[in-house]
C-alpha positions in Angstrom: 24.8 -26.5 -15.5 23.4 -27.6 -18.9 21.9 -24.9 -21.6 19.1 -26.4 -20.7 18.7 -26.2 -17.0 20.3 -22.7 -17.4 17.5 -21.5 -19.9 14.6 -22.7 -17.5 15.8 -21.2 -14.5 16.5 -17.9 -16.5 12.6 -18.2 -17.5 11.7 -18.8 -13.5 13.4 -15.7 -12.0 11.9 -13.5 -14.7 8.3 -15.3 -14.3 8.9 -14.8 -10.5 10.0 -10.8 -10.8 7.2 -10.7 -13.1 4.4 -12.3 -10.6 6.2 -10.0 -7.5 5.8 -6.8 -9.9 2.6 -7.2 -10.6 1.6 -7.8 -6.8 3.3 -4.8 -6.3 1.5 -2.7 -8.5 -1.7 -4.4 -7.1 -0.6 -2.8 -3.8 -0.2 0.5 -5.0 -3.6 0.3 -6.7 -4.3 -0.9 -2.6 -3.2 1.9 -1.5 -5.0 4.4 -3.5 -8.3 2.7 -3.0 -7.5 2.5 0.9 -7.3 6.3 0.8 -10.2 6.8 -1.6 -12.2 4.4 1.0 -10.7 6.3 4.4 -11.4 9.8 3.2 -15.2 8.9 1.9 -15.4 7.5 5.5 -13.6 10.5 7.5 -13.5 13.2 5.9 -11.7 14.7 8.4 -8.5 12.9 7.9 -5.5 15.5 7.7 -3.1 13.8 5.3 -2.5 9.9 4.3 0.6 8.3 3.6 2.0 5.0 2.0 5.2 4.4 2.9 7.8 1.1 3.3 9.1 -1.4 1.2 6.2 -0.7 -1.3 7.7 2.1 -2.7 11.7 0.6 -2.9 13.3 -2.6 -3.8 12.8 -4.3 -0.7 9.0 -5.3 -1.5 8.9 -8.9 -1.3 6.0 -11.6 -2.0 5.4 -11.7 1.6 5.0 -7.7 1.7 2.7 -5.8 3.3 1.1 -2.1 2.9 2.4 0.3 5.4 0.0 3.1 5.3 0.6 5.8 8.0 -2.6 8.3 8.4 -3.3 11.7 10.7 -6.7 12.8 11.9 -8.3 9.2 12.6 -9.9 8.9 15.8 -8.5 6.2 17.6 -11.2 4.2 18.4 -11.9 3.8 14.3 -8.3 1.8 14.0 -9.8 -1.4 12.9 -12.1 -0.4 11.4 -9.9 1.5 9.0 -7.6 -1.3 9.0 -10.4 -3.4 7.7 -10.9 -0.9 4.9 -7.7 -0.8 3.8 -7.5 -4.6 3.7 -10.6 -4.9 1.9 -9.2 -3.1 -0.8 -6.9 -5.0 -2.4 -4.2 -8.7 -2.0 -1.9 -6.9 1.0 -2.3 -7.4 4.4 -2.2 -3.8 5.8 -0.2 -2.2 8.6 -2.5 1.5 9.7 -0.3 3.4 12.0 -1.9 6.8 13.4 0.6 9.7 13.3 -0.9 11.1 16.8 0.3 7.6 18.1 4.0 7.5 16.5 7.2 9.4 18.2 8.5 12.4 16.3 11.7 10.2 15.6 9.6 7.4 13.9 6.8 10.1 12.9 9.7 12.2 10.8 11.7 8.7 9.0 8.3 7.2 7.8 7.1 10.7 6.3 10.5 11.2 5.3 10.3 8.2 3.2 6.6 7.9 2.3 4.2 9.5 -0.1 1.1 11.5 0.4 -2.3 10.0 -0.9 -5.0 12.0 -1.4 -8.7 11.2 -2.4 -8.4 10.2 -6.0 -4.8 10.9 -6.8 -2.7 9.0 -9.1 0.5 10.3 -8.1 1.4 7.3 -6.5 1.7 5.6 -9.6 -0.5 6.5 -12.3 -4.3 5.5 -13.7 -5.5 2.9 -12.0 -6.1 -0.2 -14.5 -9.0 -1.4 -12.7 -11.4 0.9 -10.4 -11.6 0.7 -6.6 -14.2 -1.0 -4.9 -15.7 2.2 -3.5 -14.5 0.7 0.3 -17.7 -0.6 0.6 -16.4 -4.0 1.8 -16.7 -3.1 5.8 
C-alpha cells in the first residue's frame, strides 16, 4: 500500500469512528429526552432504563435504542414507542418489564442504566435541549 493510500484510509476510519461517536452520543441525548417525554406523559412510571449496545462497544451505525421501562400500561406501548422515537436519530426498541421473564428482566437491568426525569447521569449536560416529547 502506498503512503498515500495508507494516509487516506487512516483519515476514513477515524472520520467513520468520529461520525458513529457522535450518533452515539445523539442516542444517549435520545434516551434522556425519551424519559423526560415518558415521565411528563405517565407519571406513574416506576423506573426507566436504557440498556444494550448503547452503553458498550458494540453500538454500531445501524444501532438502535433499547429502552426497557416498568409501570406503562400496556395498551400505551406505541404510543410510547412513538415518543421515544420522536426524540432523537435511533429507531427505538420499548420493552415493558411486566412483559419480560425474570431471566431476561434481571440480564437487561443488570446491564442497563436507570433514567430518571431530567438526569444527566447517563452521560452528562445535554448539548442541545429535548424537544419537550411533544412530537406525538
Amino acid at each position: 500500500m502506498t503512503l498515500h493510500a495508507e494516509t487516506y484510509w487512516l483519515q476514513r476510519f477515524a472520520a467513520d469512528q468520529q461520525a458513529l461517536e457522535q450518533l452515539r452520543q445523539a442516542g444517549l441525548s435520545q434516551a434522556e429526552c425519551s424519559a423526560q417525554a415518558l415521565y411528563e406523559h405517565w407519571p406513574q412510571l416506576s423506573r426507566l432504563w436504557v440498556h444494550g449496545s448503547l452503553l458498550g462497544s458494540g453500538f454500531k451505525e445501524h444501532s438502535d435504542l433499547d429502552l426497557l421501562v416498568q409501570g406503562l400500561p400496556a395498551d400505551q406501548l406505541l404510543k410510547a414507542l412513538a415518543l421515544a422515537e420522536a426524540a432523537g436519530p435511533l429507531p427505538v426498541d420499548l420493552k415493558r418489564l411486566e412483559d419480560l421473564s425474570p431471566e431476561l428482566a434481571q440480564r437487561l437491568l443488570r446491564h442497563g442504566r436507570a433514567l430518571t426525569a431530567g438526569d444527566r447521569s447517563v452521560h452528562g449536560p445535554l448539548e442541545s435541549g429535548c424537544n419537550g416529547g411533544d412530537a406525538a
